[in-house]
N, C-alpha and C positions, 0 to 999 in steps of 0.2 A: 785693282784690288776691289772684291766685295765688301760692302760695309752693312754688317746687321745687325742692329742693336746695341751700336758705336764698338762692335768686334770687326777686325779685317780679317780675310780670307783669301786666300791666294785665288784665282781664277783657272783652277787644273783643270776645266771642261775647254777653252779657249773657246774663240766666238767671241761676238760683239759682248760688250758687257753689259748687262742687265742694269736697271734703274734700279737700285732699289731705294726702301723706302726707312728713310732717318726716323727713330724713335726722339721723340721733344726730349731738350737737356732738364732735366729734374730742375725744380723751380724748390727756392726756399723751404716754402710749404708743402711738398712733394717729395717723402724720403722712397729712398728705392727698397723693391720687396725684398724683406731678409727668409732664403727658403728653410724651410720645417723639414729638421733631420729627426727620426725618430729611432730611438736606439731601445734596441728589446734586451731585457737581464739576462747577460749570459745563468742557466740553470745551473745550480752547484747541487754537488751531490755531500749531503748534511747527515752526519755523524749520530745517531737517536742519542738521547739520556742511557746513559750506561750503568749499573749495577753490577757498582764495582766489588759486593760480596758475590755475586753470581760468578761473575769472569774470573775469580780465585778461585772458586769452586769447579768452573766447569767454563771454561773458554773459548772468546767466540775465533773458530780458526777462518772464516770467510764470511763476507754478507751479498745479496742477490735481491737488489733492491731494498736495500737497508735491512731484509729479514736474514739474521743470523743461520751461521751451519756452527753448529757448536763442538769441541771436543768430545762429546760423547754421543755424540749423532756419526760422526767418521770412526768411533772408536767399534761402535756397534757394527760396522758396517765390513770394517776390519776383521774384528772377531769370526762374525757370522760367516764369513769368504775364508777368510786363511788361518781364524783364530787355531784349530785341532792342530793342525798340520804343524804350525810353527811350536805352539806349546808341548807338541810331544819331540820334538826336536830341543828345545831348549833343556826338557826331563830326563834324554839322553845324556845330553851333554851335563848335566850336572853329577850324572850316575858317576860319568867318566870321569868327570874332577875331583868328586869325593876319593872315589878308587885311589888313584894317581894323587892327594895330599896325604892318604893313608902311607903309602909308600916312598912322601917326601919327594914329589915329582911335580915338575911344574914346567911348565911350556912356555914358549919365549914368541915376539913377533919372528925375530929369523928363525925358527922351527916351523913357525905354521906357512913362512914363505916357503921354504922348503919342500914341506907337503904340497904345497901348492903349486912349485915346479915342476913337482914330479907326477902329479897328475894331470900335467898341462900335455908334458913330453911323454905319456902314456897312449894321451888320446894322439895326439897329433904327432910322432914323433918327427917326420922329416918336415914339418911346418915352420918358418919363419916365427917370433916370437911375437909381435905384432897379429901376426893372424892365430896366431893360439888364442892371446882374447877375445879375440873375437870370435872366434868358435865356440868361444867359454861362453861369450851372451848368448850365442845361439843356441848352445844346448842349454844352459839353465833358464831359458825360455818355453825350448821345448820341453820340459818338464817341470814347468810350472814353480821354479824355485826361484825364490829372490836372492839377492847379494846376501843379506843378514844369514840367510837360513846355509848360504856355500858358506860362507864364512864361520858356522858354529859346527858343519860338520869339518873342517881342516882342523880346526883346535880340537876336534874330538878325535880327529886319525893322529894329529903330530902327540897327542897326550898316548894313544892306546900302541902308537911304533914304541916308545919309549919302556913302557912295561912289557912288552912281549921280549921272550930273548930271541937273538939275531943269528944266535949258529945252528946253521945248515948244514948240515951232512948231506953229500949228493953222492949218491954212490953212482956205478957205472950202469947199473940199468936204469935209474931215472933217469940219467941223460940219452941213453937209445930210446925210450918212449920218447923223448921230449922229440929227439930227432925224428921219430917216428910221425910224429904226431905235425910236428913243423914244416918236414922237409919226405918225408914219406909218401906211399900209395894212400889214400882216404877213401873209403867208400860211404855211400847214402842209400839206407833201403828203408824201402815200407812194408810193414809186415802185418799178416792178420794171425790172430791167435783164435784160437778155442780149445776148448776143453775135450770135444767132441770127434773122435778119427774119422767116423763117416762123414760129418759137416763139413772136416776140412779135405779130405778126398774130392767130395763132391766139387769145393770150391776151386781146384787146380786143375779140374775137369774144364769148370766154364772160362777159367780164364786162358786155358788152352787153346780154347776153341771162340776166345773172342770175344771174351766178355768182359766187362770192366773194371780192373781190380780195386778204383780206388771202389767204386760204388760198393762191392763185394765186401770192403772191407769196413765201410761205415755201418754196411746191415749186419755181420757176421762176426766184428773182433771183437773181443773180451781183454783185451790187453790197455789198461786204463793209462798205464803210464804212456803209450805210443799214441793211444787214439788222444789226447790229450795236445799232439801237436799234427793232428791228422792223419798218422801212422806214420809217421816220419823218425828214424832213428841216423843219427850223423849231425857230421860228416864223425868216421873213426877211422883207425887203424888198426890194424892186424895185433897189435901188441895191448889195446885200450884195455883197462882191464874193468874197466863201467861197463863192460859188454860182458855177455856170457859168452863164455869161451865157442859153445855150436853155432850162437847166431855170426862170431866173427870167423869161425871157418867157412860154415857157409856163405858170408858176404862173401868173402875172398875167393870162391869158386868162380862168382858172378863175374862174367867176361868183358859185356857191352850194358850198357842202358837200355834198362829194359827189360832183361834177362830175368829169370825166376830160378829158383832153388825145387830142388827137393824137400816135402815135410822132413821136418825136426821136432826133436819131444824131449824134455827135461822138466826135469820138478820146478819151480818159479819160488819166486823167496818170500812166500806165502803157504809153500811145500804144497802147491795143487799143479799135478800135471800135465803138463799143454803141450797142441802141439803149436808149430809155428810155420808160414809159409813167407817165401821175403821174394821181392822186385826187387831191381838194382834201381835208385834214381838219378845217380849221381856218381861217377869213376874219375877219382883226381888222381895221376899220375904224380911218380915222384919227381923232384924238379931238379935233381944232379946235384944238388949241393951236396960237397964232402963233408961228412964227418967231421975230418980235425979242423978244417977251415968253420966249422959254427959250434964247437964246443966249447968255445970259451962265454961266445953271448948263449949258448942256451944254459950254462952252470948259473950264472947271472939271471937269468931266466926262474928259473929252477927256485933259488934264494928268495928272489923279489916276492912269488907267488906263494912260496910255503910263509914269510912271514904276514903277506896280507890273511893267509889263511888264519894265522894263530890269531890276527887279530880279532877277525871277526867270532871267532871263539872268545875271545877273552868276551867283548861286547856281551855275547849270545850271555856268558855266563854272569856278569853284572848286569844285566836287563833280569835274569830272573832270582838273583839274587836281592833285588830291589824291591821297597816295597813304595809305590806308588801310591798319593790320591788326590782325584780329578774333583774341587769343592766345587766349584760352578754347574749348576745345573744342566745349561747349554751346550757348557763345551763336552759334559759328561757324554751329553747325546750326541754331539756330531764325533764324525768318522774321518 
């Protein structure tokens, strides 16, 4: 065993063993060193003098280096970002509660879950329920909506189902459109209008001969409504009656993709007479379902959609039956 400094030590090198050399045993007058621990102040993070009327008034919600972020520093910041949007949502929704206590109507949590099934199973219908919500985060993400703000429009749909009435008349030709329209041929054309017969002569000339229809039709249409989604009208069907009855015969001549028409001319609901020329862009073929085998979910169909319709009417018509006012100056200006 090594001995150093009256400590022993195993010998794990082996080998002769070293001399070493004995430190003298402490003599009376000889106390042994006591060694110097130095211990540093753990730093505490310290609390300032607080004003306790200020924090009633206006509260600190965090500190960052002891300097406060206060409730009306987030409030500001809140407003300024999302203030408009939510408070014209909340002015909705109060339009609609007014309306509906006038007529002794009042919504419940299981109504507004409700509402909220059913536009879960709208979007998603053959979806697991589990990933319905999760769908739900992702779309009201993508559009920029919070939970508060889903949630004030559900009490405002379960409040406006409740005042609309529920019976549907479906007669037998809404249900052939609907089939038509679900289960039917659908065509997609782009058309250019004018006003002008020679103009548009001219332009069935160049596109005959190879020239570019959309470009033709960005220099040359007059038709606001079409050029508004690049001259794109569809997808429709032969019975759509949002179409003018010449533009849907002549889709329906259209064989392949691609294809063009012959000019067409009628008065427009402006009463200025145009003509019209159409491309095919798009031929969806009907998919064999039978008639009686989907007429029970398209009458269901039919009901669901005319009542969402009356609602948004009633809405349409308490929004301008209401008299609104925006006192804050800020929020007056944002959009």
């Amino acid at each position: 065993m090594l001995v150093v400094s009256g400590c022993q030590f195993p010998n794990i090198l082996g080998g002769s063993k070293p001399q070493a050399k004995v430190a003298p045993a402490p003599t009376s007058s000889t106390a042994p060193a006591t060694p110097t621990i130095k211990i540093t102040p753990k730093k505490e993070f310290t609390t300032p003098a607080v004003n306790m009327k200020q924090e009633i008034v206006d509260p600190t919600m965090a500190r960052v280096n002891n300097e406060p972020i206060r409730k009306s520093d987030l409030t500001d910041a809140l407003i300024k970002s999302y203030g408009r949007k939510i408070l014209d949502e909340m002015m909705v929704l109060e339009m609609v509660r007014q309306r509906a206590k006038s007529q002794s109507i009042e919504t419940t949590p299981k109504l507004i879950d409700l509402e909220r099934r059913g536009l879960l199973a709208e979007m998603a219908p053959n979806a697991l329920p589990q990933n319905r919500e999760a769908l739900l985060d992702y779309l009201l993400q993508s559009r920029g909506l919070s939970k508060p703000q889903f949630e004030m429009i559900l009490e405002r749909q379960a409040l406006l189902r409740q005042m609309v009435d529920h019976n549907v008349e479906v007669s037998d030709d809404m249900i052939f459109q609907e089939y038509e329209f679900l289960h039917g041929k659908k065509v997609t054309i782009r058309l250019i209008s004018n006003i002008n017969l020679r103009i548009m002569e001219s332009i069935k000339k160049r596109v005959q001969s190879g020239e570019d229809f959309v470009m033709l039709m960005r220099k040359y249409s007059e038709d606001q409504a079409s050029l508004a989604n690049d001259g794109v009208i569809g997808p429709f069907t032969k019975s759509d009656q949002r179409i003018h009855p010449k533009i849907r015969d002549a889709a329906f001549k259209l064989v392949r993709e691609g294809d063009t028409s012959d000019l067409i001319s009628f008065y427009d609901q402006d009463d200025v007479y145009r003509w019209y020329f159409l491309r095919a862009e798009a031929i969806v073929r009907a998919d064999g379902t039978s008639y009686s085998d989907a007429k029970f979910d398209m009458v269901e169909s039919i009901q669901k959609r005319t009542i969402n319709q009356r609602m948004n009417q009633l809405l349409d018509e308490i929004k301008t039956e209401s008299k609104t006012l925006i006192l804050d100056s800020e929020l007056r200006k944002a959009k």
